[in-house]
N, C-alpha and C positions, 0 to 999 in steps of 0.2 A: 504494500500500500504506500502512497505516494505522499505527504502532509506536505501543504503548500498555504502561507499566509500570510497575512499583510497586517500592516499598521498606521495610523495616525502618525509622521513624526515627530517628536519635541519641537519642530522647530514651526510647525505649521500653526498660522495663526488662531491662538483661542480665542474662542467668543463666550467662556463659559461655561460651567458641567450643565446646564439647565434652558440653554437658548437654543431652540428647536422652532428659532423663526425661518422662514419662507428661502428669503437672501442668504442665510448662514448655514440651511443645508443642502440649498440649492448650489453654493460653492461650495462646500466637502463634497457635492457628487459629482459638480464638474473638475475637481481634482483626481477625483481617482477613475472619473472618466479618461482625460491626458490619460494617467499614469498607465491606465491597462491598454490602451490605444495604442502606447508605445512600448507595450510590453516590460514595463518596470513597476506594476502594480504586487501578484505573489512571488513569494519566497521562499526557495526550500529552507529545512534544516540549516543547513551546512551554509549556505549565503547568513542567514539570520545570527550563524555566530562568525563566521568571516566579519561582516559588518558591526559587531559588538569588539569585536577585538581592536578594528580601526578606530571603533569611536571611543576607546578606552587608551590609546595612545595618543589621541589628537584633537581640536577645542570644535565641536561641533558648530557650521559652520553657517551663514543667517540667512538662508535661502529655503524657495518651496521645493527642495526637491522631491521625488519620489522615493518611496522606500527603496525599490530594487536600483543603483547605479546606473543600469545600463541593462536594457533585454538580453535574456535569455537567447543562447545560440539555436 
């Protein structure tokens, strides 16, 4: 079996644990619309600790990127 999945990054703008307005989830879906579009939305295992181990050497850095780097080959 294959686990594959995604996250919200720290660095993507909060609006809140409780704002569930119209504009604020209408942008989280056109973010991780990009994201999957460009194939850097899931994540295996191994990418999710690859990428903890970067972000645990280096200052997380103040852009929207996507969880996954860069698509999948």
């Amino acid at each position: 079996m294959d686990f594959h999945f995604s996250y919200v990054p720290l660095n993507y703008p909060f609006a809140g644990p409780f704002n569930f307005k119209a504009p604020v989830m209408q942008a989280l879906f056109d973010y991780g619309l990009r994201c999957a579009e460009a194939g850097r939305l899931w994540m295996t295992f191994e990418q999710a600790v690859e990428q903890g181990e970067k972000a645990a050497r280096s200052v997380l850095k103040q852009s929207n990127d996507c969880p996954l780097a860069q698509a999948a080959p």
